[in-house]
Structures are given as C-alpha cells and as structure tokens.
C-alpha positions in Angstrom: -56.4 0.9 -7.0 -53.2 -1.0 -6.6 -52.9 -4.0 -9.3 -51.8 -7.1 -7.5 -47.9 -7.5 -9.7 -47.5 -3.8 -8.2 -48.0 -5.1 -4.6 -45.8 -8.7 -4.7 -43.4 -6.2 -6.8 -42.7 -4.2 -3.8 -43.1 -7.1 -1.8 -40.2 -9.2 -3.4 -38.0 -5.7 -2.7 -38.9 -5.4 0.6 -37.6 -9.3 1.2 -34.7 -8.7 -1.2 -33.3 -5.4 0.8 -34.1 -7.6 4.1 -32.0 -10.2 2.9 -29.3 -7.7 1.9 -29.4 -5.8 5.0 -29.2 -9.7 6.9 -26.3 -10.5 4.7 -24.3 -6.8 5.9 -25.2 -8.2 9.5 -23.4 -11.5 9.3 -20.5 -9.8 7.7 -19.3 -7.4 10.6 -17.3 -9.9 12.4 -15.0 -10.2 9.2 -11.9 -8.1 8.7 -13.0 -4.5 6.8 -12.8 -4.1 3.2 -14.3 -2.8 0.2 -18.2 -2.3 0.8 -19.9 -5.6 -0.9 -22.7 -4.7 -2.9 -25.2 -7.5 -4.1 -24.4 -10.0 -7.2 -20.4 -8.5 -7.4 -19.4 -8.4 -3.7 -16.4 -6.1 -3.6 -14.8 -7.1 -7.0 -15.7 -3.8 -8.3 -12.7 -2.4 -6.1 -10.1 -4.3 -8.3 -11.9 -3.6 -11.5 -13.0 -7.8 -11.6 -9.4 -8.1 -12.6 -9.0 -5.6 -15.3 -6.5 -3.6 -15.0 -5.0 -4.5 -12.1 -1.2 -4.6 -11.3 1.0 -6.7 -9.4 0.7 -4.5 -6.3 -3.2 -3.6 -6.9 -3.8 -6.4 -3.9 -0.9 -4.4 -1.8 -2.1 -1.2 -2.0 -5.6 -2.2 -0.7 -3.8 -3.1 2.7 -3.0 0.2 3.0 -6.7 1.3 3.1 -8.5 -1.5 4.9 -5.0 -3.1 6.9 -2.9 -5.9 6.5 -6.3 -8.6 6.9 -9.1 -7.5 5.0 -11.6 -9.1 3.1 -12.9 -8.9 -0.2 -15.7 -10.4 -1.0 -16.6 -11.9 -4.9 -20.1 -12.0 -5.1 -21.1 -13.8 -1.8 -18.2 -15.7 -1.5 -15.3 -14.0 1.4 -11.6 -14.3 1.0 -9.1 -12.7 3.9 -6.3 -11.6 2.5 -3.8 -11.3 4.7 -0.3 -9.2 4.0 3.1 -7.9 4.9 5.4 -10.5 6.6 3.7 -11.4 10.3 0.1 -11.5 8.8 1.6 -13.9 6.3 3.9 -16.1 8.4 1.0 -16.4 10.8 -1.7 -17.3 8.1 0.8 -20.2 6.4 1.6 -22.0 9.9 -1.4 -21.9 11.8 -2.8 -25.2 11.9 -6.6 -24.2 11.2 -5.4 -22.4 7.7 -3.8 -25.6 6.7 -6.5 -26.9 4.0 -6.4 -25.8 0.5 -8.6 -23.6 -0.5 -12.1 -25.1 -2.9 -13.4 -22.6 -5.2 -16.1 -24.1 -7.7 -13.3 -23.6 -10.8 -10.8 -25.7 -8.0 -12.7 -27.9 -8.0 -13.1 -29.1 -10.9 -9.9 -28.2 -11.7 -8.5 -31.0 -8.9 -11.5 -33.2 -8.9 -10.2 -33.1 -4.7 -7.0 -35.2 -5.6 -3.6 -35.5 -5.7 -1.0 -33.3 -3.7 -1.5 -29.5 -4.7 -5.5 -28.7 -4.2 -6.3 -31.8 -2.0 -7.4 -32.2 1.7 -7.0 -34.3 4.6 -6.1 -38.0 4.4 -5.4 -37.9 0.2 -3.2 -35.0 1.2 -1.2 -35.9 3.6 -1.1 -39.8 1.6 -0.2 -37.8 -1.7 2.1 -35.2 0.2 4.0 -38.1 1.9 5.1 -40.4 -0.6 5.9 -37.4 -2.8 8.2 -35.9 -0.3 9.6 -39.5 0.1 10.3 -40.1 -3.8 12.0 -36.6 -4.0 14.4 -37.7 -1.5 14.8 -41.2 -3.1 15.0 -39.8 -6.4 18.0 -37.7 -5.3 16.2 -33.8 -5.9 18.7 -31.7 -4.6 21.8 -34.3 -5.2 23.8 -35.2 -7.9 21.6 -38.2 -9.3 18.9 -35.4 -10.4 21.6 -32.9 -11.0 22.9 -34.8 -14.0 19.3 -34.7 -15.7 19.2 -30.6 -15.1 22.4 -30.4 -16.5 21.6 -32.3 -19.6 18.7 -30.0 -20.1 21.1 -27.1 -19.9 23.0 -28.1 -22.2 20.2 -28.3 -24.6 19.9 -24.5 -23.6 23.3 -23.8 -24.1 23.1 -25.3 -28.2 19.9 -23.4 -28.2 21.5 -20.3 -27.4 24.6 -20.8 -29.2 22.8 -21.3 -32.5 21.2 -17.6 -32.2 25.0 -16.1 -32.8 24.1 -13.4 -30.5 21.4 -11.8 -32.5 18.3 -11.1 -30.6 15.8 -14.3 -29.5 13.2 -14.7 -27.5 14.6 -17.5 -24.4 10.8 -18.0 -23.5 9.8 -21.2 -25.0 13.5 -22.7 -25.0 13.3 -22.2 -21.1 10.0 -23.9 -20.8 11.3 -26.6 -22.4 13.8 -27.3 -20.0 11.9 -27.2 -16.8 9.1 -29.7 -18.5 11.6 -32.3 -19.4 13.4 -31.9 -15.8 9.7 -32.8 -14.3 9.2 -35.9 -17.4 12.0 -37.1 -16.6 11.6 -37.5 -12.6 8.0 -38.7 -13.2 8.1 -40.4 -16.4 11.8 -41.7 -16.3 12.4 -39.7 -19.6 12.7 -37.0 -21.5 11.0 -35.5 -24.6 12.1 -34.8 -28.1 11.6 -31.0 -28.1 9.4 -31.6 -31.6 7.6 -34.2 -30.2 3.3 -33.2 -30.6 2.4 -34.7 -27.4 5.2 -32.6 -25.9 3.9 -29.6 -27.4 0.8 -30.5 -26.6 1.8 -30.5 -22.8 3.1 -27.2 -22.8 0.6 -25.1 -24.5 -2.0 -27.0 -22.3 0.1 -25.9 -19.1 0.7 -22.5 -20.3 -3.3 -22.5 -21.0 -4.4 -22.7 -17.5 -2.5 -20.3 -16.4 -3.1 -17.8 -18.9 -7.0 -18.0 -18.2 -6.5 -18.1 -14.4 -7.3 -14.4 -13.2 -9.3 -13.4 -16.0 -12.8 -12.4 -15.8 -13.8 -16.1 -16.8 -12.1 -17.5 -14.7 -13.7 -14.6 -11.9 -17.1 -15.5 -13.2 -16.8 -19.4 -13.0 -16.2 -18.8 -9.0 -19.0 -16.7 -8.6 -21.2 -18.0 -10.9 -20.2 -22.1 -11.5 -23.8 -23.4 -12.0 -24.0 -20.8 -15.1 -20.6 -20.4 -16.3 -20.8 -24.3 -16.8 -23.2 -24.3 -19.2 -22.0 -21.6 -21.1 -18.8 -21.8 -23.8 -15.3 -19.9 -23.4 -11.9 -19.9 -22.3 -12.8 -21.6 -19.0 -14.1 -24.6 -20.7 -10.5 -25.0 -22.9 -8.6 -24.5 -19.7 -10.9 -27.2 -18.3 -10.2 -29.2 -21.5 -6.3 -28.7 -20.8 -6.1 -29.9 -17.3 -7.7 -33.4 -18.8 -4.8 -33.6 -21.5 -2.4 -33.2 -19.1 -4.1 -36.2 -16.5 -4.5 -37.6 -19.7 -1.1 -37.8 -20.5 -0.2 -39.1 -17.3 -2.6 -41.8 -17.4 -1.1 -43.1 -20.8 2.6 -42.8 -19.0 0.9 -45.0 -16.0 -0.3 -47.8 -18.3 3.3 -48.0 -20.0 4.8 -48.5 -16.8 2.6 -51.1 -15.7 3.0 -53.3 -18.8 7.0 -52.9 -18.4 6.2 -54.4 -15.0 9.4 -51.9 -13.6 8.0 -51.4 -10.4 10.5 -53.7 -8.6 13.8 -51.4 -10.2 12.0 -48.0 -9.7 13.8 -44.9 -11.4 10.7 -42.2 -11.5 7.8 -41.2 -9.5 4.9 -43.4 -11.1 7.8 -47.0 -10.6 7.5 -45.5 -6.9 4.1 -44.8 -6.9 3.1 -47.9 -8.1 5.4 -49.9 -5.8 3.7 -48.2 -2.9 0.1 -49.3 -4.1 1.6 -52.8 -4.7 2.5 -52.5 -0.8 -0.7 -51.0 0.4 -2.8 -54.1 -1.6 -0.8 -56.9 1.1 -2.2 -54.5 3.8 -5.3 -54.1 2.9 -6.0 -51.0 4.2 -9.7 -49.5 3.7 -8.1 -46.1 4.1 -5.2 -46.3 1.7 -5.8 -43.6 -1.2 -3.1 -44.7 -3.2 -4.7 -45.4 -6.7 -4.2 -44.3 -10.6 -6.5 -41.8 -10.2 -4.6 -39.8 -7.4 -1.3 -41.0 -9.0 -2.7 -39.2 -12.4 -3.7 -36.1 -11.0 -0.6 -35.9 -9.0 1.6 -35.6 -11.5 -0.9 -33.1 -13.2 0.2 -31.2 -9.9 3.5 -31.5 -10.4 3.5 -30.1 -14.3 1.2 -27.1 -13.0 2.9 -26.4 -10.0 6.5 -26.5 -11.0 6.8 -25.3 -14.8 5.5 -22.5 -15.1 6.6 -20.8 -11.8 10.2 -22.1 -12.9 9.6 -21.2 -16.1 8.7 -17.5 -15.2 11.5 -17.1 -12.4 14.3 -18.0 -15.1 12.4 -15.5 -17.6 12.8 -12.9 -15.1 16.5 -13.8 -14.9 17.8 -13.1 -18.4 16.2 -9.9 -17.9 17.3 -8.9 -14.8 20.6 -10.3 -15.4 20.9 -8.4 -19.4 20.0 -5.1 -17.5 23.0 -5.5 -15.2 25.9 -6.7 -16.5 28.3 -5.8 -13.9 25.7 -8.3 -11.5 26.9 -10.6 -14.5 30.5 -10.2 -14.1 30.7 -10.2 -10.4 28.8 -13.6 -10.3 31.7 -15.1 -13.2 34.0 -13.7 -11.0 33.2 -15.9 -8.2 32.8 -18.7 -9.9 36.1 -18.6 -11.6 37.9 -17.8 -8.3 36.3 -20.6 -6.4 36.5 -23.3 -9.6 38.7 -21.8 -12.4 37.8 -24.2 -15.1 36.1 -26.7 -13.1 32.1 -27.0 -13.8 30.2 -25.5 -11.0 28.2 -28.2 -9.4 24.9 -27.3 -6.9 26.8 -27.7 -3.4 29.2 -24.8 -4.8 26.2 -22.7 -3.8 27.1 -23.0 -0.2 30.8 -21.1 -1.4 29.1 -18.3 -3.7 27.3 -16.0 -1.9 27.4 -13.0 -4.2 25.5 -16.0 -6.5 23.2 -17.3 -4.1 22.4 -13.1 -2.9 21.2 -12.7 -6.8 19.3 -15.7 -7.5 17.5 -15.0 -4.4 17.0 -11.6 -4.9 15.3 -12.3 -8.8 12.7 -14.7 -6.8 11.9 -11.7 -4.5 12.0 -8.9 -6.7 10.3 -10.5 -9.5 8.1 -13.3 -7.8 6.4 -15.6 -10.0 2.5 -15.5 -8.7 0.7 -13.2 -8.3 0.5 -13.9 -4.4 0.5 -17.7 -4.2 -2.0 -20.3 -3.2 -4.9 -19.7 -1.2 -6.2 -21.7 2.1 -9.6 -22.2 3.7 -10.0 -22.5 7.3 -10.5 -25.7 9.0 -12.6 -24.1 11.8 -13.6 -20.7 13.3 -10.7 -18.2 13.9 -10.1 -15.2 16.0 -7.0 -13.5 14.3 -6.7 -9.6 15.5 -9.9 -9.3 17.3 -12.2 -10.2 13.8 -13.8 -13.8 13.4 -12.8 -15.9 10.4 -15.8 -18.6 10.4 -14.7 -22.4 9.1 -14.4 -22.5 5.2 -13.0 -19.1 4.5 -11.1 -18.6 1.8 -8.3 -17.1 3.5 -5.1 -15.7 1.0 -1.7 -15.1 2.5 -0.2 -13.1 0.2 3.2 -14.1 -0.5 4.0 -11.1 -3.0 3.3 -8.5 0.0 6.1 -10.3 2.3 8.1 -10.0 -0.7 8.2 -6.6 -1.1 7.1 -5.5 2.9 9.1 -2.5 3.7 9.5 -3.3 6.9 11.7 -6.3 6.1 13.6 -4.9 2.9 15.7 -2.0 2.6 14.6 -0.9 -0.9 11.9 -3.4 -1.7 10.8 -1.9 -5.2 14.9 -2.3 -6.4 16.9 -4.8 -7.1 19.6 -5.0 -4.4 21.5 -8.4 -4.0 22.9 -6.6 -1.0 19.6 -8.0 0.9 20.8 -11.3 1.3 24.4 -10.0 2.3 25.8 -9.1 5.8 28.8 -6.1 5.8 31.1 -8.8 5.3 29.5 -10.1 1.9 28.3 -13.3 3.2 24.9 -14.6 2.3 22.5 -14.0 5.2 19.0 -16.3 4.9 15.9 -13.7 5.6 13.1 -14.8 7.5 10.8 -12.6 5.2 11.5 -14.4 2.4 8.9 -16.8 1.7 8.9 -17.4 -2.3 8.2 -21.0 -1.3 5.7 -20.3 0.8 6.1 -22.0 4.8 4.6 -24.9 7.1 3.2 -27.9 5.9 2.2 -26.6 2.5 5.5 -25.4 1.3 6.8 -25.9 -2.1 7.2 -29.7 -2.5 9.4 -29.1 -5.8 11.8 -25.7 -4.2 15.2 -28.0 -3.8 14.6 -28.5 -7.7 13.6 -25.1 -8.4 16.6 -23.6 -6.7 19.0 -26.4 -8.4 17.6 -25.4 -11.7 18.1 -22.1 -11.2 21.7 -22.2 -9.9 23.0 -24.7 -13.0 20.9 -22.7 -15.7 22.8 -19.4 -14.5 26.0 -20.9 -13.6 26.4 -22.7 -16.5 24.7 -20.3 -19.1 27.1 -17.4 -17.9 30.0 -18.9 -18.2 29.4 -19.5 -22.2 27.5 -15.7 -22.7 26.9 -12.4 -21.9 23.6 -11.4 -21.8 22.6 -8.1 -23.1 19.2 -5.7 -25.0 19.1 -6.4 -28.3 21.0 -3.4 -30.4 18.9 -0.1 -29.9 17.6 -1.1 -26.8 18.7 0.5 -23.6 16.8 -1.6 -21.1 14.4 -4.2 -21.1 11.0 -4.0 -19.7 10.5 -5.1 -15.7 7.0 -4.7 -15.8 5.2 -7.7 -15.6 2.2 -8.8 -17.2 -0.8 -10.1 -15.0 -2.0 -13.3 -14.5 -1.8 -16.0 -11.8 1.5 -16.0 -12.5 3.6 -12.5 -13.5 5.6 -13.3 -16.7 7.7 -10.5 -18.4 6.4 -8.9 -21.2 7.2 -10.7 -24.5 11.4 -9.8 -25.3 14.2 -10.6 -27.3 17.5 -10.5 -25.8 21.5 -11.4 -27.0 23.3 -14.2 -25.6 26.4 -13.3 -26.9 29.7 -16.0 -26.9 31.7 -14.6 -23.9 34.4 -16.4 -25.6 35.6 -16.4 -29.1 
C-alpha cells in the first residue's frame, strides 16, 4: 500500500510541474531567448556572470535577435540591441522609468535623480539640469575648476620622471574633486580620510555590481538580506557616501549661504527655501532627496569618467602617431596659447579621438536599465507594464551596421573625406531622450582639458619591454582596463 508522504509527495510535483508549465504559458508573448528553467531563469546562458565578456550580451542577439529576453530567476529583462532597437527603447515614452530591482532599491531608497520615478524625478531632474546651467558646466566658470584639477595631474605626472606609474587613482582623484567642488563648493586635500573614504566607497559599488552577489540579491532579496557578504558592504558604502552629503548639507545651512549660492546644495537649498512660501503639498524638494542626489552624482559621474580617461592613456600610449597628430592641431590652431573647451569646435582630428575612445572602449557594460510604464507591443511580442527592459548601449556602439570597423579603433568614424568632424547618430555613450546623461557637457570638458593639456607636457608610452598595453577590459558594471603602468615622459626638456 501507498504511505500517505508518498501520495502528497507526488502530489506537490504534479502542482509544481503545473505551475511551471503555467509560468512557460504566460511567457510566449515575450521576445525569445534562452529557455528559463525554474529557480535560475535563463542565467545559466551567461554563466550567472562568470566568465562573461564585454560582448557576451551581444553575441546572444545573434541567436535569439536584437530584443530578447532573459529571464533571472522569475524576474524578465528585454534586452534590446544594435542601433534602432536601442534608439527606439531610450525615447519611447512608456520605457521612460528607471528600472527597480530589489538591490535598486535599496540602493536608491526611490530618490534623487539617477534611480527615481515620476514626480521626485522629474523635481530632482529639473533643478539639476537648471544648477548645471547656472553653475556654468560646459563654460568657462566650471572650466577653471577642471583645469585646476589638471594641473594637479600634470605635478602628479611630472613627479614620475617618466618611469612607469599606474594613472588610475591620480585620475580618480580628479573627476571626484571636479564633482566636490560643483556640489560642495570645494575641493579635497588628496590625503584627506574622508576623501579616501569617498572613493574606495564609490569604487566599492561598482566593483560588487555584476557579480554573483549582486545576481543573487535581485533574485533572491528576502534571503540575500539576511545573509553577510559583499552586497551588504556595497550597501554600507552607498550610506557613507549619503552620509557624506548629509554632513556637507548641515555645513551649508549653518553658513546660512543660500542667498550667494556657488554649488549645488546653496541652490538646492534656495529652491526648498522657495517652495516653503508656496506651500506646495507636492513639492519633493527636501534633505533627503538633496542627500541622495548628490550620491547620484558621485556614482553616476566618477567612475564612468574615471574609466573613459583610463581607457585614454592607453589607447593614446598604443598610438603615438594619434598623439602627435592631435599636438599637431593644437599647435597650428593656438601655438602657445592654452587650449580652452570651445577650441573643440576648431579640432576635429581631437574631437574624432576623444569620441572614438568613448565608443571603442565604453565605460558600462551596456548602461542603465528601464522598466516599462505600461504594456508594449514592440516587433509583434508584448512587453507587459514593469518590465525590466535594457537598451544596450555597448551594442549601438559597436553595431556594424553603423561603424566601418567597429572592433578597431579608427578616428576616421567621426571624419567626413574632407577631415571634418561628422556627429553620428549611432553614437549614444550618453545614452538619449529624457534620461540622458545629466553630467556629459562635464564629461566631455573633462576629457578634452585632461588630453589637451596633458599632451602638450608628455608623451605617453608602455613602460620599457612592453610592446603594447592590454585593451581587454575587465568585467563589471563598468569595463575598466586591466591594472597598468605606463610613461608619461616630458615632451620637452
């Protein structure tokens, strides 16, 4: 006779393959993909991460088409690729919200500008848009602060002799104090702890995002909560950084410099000032948001620019007749004059490579995800509301469809016969619509003064021995070079 545990035993399988063979039913109207199998989804297609290479997300599109979905554990993300499937999914309307994973989540507590929705957003978007222009990004008020930085670099750099160094955590330290100073009105001391402190925490988050923790935390956040590892210290990070900016909030209040504003919280903290006479029920300017917002601008914009100017000194060391062709234009348009940002406009050769190291060596892996606002037909397959859809940014980047040889390094992409710089429609680095880049007029000034100015003092070049330096990146959320050591050696004597 049959025991009773036998019986529910096979019972509970029965309803479990039901429920399986219900949820392969309600998935047919997404995009195809890798088949889903219970607990993992599809994740076992890209190894859960390890492994994987910067083009391991491209080279699925191949198999299942430019929108497909892969699914990790129950949860679907749409990834969409090559140039039109990406335009499309960063301007339509109903992709416009920010994706919110469990690990998001937390991450964002649902403020500020970067991972927010709805009214905060557009509130936390707009005034930040606003204080850029005020604040003069892309004119010569902010340019002043850059160059300072660079000039940091440049002793830096100089003190090395032209032996070999690693650039890495000089080059950090320059886009951080370009973002403390906009938002906190000043700059560091490059010993300074809490400094330090900033950095590694930044660094941090990004180093855990990716990894199989991080994987787990989305799939699993109820368990992976109550259990230790890297996900909890990344977690621990993000509050040191709010932290941080709470403590740079409370200074500015009790030195009552609201009325003079020169940085982002004086502005912010005018506009709540304004918004108390109103009183507005719907206002969502507060600390809180003004705290996490400037969270969004550490983790948005140093380690992207961090990683794009890492790329450079390689790229650049690798090539130095690219070197000598952009010093050449520089000292035919200025001779000794300093270049200054709206030279860019007059240097195409310039502006051709410092486009051309954003596409070739892109700094995320594919960029930041959406969700969508309501049901979608895209392409004949339904996207239901709250999707996680991914454009991926990378895959425009390197589409051969819009680039001659997308897996090289050819400047001549951004030129026309002529040499003049041509803008391409498929390059979208920044990303497009109304979740662009907030910081990329500060990101391309950066860039532009650190090479102007830094090749003008040095040549870049391997360390003796060393034919080439590697352009293989590592993986991540974002796609840093391997650790190196390169020469910056005194172009003049």
């Amino acid at each position: 006779m049959v025991g009773i545990p036998v019986i529910l035993g096979a019972l509970l399988g029965i309803l479990h393959l039901l429920y399986y063979l219900r949820q392969l039913w309600s998935r047919r109207l997404y995009p195809p993909g890798p088949f889903a199998f219970p607990v993992v989804g599809g994740l076992w297609r890209v190894k859960f991460g390890i492994n994987a290479n910067h083009k391991t997300l491209i080279k699925m599109a191949d198999q299942y088409g430019d929108i497909y979905t892969l699914w990790a554990g129950h949860i679907p993300m749409v990834f969409m690729n090559g140039v039109e499937a990406v335009k499309e999914g960063l301007t339509m309307e109903e992709f416009s919200d920010r994706l919110q994973s469990p690990f998001i989540k937390t991450l964002s507590r649902e403020m500020g500008i970067g991972f927010s929705n709805g009214l905060i957003w557009k509130q936390q978007r707009r005034i930040g848009q606003a204080t850029m222009r005020k604040l003069g990004v892309g004119k010569k008020s902010v340019e002043a602060q850059i160059e300072a930085e660079v000039q940091q670099l440049i002793e830096v750099f100089s003190r090395k002799k032209g032996e070999p160094f690693d650039p890495a955590l000089a080059t950090t330290n320059l886009v951080c104090n370009v973002i403390c100073a906009l938002t906190f009105g000043h700059r560091f001391p490059l010993e300074d702890g809490r400094f330090r402190e900033l950095i590694d925490a930044i660094e941090y988050i990004f180093k855990v995002g990716g990894t199989p923790f991080h994987i787990l935390y989305e799939v699993l956040p109820s368990v992976m909560d109550h259990l230790p590892g890297p996900h909890k210290k990344a977690l621990q990070a993000t509050e040191m950084v709010v932290s941080l900016a709470r403590e740079e909030i409370q200074r500015h209040k009790e030195q009552q410099s609201t009325h003079e504003p020169q940085d982002f919280i004086d502005f912010y903290l005018l506009e709540m000032e304004k918004e108390k006479t109103k009183h507005d029920p719907t206002s969502t300017y507060d600390e809180e948001n003004l705290a996490q917002s400037i969270h969004d601008f550490f983790i948005g914009g140093t380690e992207t620019s961090a990683t794009t100017m890492k790329w450079t000194f390689i790229l650049l060391a690798n090539r130095p007749e690219v070197q000598d062709k952009i010093v050449k234009e520089i000292e035919n348009l200025l001779g000794d004059a300093s270049t200054c940002y709206e030279d860019i406009r007059k240097m195409p050769f310039t502006n051709a490579v410092l486009h051309e190291i954003q596409r070739y060596r892109y700094s995320m892996l594919m960029g930041v995800g959406r969700q969508a606002t309501k049901d979608v037909k895209i392409k004949g397959y339904t996207i239901p509301k709250g999707t996680f859809v991914m454009p991926n940014l990378r895959s425009a980047l390197l589409d051969p469809n819009h680039w001659k040889t997308p897996d090289e390094f050819n400047p001549d992409h951004f030129l026309d016969k002529d040499g003049n710089f041509v803008p391409k429609d498929g390059f979208l680095a920044f990303g497009a619509g109304t979740r662009s880049c907030l910081g990329k007029d500060l990101a391309r000034m950066e860039l532009f003064l650190v090479v102007t100015h830094l090749l003008r003092e040095f040549r870049f070049k391997p360390p003796p021995g060393v034919q080439k330096l590697d352009e293989e990146p590592s993986m991540g959320l974002t796609l840093p070079p391997k650790h190196y050591k390169m020469c910056a050696v005194p172009r003049y004597s």
